[in-house]
C-alpha positions in Angstrom: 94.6 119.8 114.4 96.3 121.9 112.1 99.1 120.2 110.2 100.9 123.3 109.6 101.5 123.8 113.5 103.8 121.1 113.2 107.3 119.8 112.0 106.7 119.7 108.4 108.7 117.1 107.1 106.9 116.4 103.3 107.9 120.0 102.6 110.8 118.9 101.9 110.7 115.4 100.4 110.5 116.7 96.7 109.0 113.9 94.1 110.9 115.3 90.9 114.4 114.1 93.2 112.6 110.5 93.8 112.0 110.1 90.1 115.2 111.3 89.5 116.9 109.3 91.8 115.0 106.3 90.3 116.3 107.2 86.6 119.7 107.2 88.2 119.7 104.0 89.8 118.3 102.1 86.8 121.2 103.8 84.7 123.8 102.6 86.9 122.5 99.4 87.7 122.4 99.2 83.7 125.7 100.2 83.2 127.0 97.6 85.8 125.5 94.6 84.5 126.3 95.7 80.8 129.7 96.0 81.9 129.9 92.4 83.7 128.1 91.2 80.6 130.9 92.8 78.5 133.9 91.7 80.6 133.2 87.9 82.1 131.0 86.9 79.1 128.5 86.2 81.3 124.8 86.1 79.8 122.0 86.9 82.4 118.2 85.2 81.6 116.5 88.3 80.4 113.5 87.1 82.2 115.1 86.6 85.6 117.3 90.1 85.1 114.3 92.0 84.8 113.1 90.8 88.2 116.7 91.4 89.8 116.7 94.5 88.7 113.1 95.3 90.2 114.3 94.3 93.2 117.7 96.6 93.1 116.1 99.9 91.7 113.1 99.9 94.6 115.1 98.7 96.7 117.9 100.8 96.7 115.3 103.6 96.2 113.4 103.4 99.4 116.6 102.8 101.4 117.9 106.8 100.0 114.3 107.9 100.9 114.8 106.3 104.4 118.1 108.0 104.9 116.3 111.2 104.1 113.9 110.6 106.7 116.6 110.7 109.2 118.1 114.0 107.9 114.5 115.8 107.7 113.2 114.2 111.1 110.7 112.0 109.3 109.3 109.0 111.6 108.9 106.0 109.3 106.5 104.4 112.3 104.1 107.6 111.6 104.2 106.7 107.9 103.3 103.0 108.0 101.1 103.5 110.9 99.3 100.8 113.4 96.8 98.0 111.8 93.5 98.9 113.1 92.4 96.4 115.6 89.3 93.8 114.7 90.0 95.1 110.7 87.0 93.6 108.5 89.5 91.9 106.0 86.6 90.2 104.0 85.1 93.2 102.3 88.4 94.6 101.7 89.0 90.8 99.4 85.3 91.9 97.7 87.1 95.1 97.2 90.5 94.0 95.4 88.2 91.9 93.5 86.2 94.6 91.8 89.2 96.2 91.2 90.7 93.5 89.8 87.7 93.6 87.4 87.6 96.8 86.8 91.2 96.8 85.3 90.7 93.5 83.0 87.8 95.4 81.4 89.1 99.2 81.3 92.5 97.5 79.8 90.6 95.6 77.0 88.4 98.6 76.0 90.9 101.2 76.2 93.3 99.2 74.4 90.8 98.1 72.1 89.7 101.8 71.4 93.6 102.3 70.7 94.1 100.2 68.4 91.4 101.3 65.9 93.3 104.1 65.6 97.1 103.4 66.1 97.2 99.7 66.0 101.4 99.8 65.6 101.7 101.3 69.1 99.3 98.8 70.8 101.5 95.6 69.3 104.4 97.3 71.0 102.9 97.8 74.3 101.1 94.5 74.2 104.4 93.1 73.2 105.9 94.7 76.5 103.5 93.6 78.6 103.7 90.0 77.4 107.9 90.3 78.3 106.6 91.7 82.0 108.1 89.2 84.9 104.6 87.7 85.2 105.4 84.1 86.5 104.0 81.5 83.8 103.5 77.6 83.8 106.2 76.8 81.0 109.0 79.3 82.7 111.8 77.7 85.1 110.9 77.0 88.6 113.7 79.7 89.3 112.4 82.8 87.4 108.5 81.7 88.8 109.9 81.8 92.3 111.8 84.8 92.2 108.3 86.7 90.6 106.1 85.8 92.9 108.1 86.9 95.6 108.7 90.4 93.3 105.2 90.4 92.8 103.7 89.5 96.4 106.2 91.0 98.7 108.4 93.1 97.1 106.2 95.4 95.0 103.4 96.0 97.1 105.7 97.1 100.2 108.1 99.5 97.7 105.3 100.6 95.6 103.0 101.5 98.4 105.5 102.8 100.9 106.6 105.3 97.2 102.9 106.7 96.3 101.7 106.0 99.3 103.5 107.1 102.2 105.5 109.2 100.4 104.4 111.0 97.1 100.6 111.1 98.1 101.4 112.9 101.4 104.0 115.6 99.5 101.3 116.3 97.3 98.5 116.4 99.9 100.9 119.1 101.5 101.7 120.7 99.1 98.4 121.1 97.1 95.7 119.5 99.7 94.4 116.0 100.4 92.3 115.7 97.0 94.9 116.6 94.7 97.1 115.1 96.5 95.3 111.8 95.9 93.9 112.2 92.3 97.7 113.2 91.6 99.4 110.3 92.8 96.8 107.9 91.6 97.4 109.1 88.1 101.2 108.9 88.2 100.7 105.1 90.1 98.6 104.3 86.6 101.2 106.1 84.6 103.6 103.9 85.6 101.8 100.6 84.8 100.6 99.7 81.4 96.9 100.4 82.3 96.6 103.6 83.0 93.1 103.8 83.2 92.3 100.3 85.5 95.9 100.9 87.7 95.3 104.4 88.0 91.6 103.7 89.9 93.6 100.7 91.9 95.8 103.9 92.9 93.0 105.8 94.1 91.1 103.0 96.6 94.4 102.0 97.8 95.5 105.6 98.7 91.7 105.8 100.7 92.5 103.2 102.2 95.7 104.7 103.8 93.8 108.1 104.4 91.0 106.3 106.1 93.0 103.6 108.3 95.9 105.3 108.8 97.6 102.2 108.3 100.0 101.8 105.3 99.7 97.9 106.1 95.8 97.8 104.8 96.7 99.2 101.5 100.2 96.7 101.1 98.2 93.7 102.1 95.3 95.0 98.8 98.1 95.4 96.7 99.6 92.0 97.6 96.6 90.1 97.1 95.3 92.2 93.9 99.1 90.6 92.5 98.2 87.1 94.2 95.1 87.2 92.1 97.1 88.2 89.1 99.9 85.5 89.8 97.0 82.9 90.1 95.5 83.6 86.9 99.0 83.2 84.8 100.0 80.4 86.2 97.1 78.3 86.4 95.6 79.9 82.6 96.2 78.1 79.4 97.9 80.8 77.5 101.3 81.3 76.1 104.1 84.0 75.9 105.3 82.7 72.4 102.0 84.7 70.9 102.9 86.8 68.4 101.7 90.9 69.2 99.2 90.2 65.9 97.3 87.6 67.1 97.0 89.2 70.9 96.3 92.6 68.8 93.4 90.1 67.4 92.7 88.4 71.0 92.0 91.8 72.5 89.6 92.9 69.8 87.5 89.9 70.4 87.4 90.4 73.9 85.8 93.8 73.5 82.1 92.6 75.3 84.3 91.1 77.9 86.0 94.2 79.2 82.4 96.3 78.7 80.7 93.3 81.3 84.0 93.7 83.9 83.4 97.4 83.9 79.6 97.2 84.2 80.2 94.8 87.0 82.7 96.6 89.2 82.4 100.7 88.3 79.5 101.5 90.3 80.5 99.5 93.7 83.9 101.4 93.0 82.0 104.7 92.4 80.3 104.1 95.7 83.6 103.6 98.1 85.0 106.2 96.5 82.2 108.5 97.6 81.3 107.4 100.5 85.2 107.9 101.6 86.4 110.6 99.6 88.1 112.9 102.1 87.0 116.0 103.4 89.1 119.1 101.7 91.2 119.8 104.8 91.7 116.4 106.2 95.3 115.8 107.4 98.0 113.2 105.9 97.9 110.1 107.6 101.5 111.5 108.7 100.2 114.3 110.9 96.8 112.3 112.3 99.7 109.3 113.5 102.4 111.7 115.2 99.3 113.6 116.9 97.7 110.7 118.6 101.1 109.1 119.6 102.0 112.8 121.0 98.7 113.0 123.1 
């Protein structure tokens, strides 16, 4: 099946006017609350805002893409695909774990590395990382609530329906299937703090929409690689009062740590990647969906 014999829908769906639409959203929605702030004197938790926000920017942003996908004739069923039947959901668990591992230990080496040489621009981003909307035993039951569900539900169905169904497929039109997925695996890490660990999570979770088919296989990984994550703040000892010095300090001591996560999940990684890495003219999920439902 050649994917250029059909309506060719991606063509068309441009990523520079998703980012842009995504920088406009965020300004406006900025704006707004600034203004509310400004008028009512009414003070929002910063903590809780952050997550509100979340939720407004993505969301607003995949309901304009969905309106495009009426204009261009794009079928969001052919995007998100059917869950394969009998799915083996216990290696994919092994899976999100070694990825989970892998981006601990490339986030404390990388980081680590950094800061020998710039140690000033890893307190900041440490400092922003520590203000993420992680959910945290000492926060209000409100703000740990509302993250979870940012974390669980929210992000892994915006995020993955974004990169996934939508910026991965432009790219694989436009440039073919590889680059298509090293591409948007990149900009998925560019977009998180850990660029190196989020951009491998980036490129097993865009196999595993290219293999399946299924945009749900790769939103269920993402939702339980954040589970994982939610688990480990809440139920860990640690504290978001720490000052970016001493985590500066923390992360320089957990050098050997990072170096025994990577040793542990990089080759098993390596592996899947191979051993699924997609054949140069391989279709989009897209095109393999609309086919089979058309024969």
């Amino acid at each position: 099946m050649n994917s250029e014999n059909i309506n060719h829908p991606f063509l068309h769906l441009k990523v520079r006017s998703l980012l842009l639409r995504l920088l406009l959203i965020s300004i406006v929605l900025g704006i707004g609350l600034g203004v509310i702030q400004a008028t009512i004197g009414l003070k929002f938790n910063p903590l809780v805002l952050n997550l509100i926000l979340y939720i407004f920017v993505f969301g607003l942003l995949c309901l304009w893409t969905l309106a495009d996908f009426k204009r261009l004739g794009v079928h969001l069923r052919y995007v998100v695909g059917r869950l394969p039947s009998n799915y083996r959901w216990l290696p994919m668990v092994g899976l999100v774990i070694l990825l989970l591992l892998f981006s601990m230990g490339s986030y404390l080496v990388l980081f680590y590395l950094l800061s020998l040489v710039a140690p000033s621009f890893i307190e900041a981003i440490l400092r922003d990382v520590a203000n993420n909307p992680t959910p945290y035993r000492s926060a209000p039951l409100l703000f740990n609530l509302l993250g979870v569900i940012v974390l669980v539900v929210v992000a892994p169905i915006t995020e993955e329906f974004l990169f996934r169904g939508i910026i991965l497929q432009r790219w694989a039109s436009k440039w073919g299937i590889r680059a298509g997925l090293l591409s948007s695996s990149l900009l998925f890490g560019i977009g998180h703090a850990n660029v190196v660990g989020l951009s491998m999570v980036g490129m097993v979770l865009g196999l595993l929409y290219i293999k399946t088919r299924s945009l749900i296989v790769p939103i269920a990984c993402h939702a339980l690689n954040n589970s994982f994550v939610v688990a480990m703040e809440l139920f860990s000892n640690g504290s978001k009062t720490v000052s970016a010095v001493n985590r500066l300090e923390q992360l320089r001591y957990s050098l050997w740590f990072g170096i025994l996560f990577i040793v542990l999940s990089l080759p098993v990684l390596v592996r899947f990647v191979s051993q699924n890495w997609p054949r140069k003219n391989a279709s989009v999920p897209y095109f393999i969906n609309s086919f089979q439902k058309e024969s």
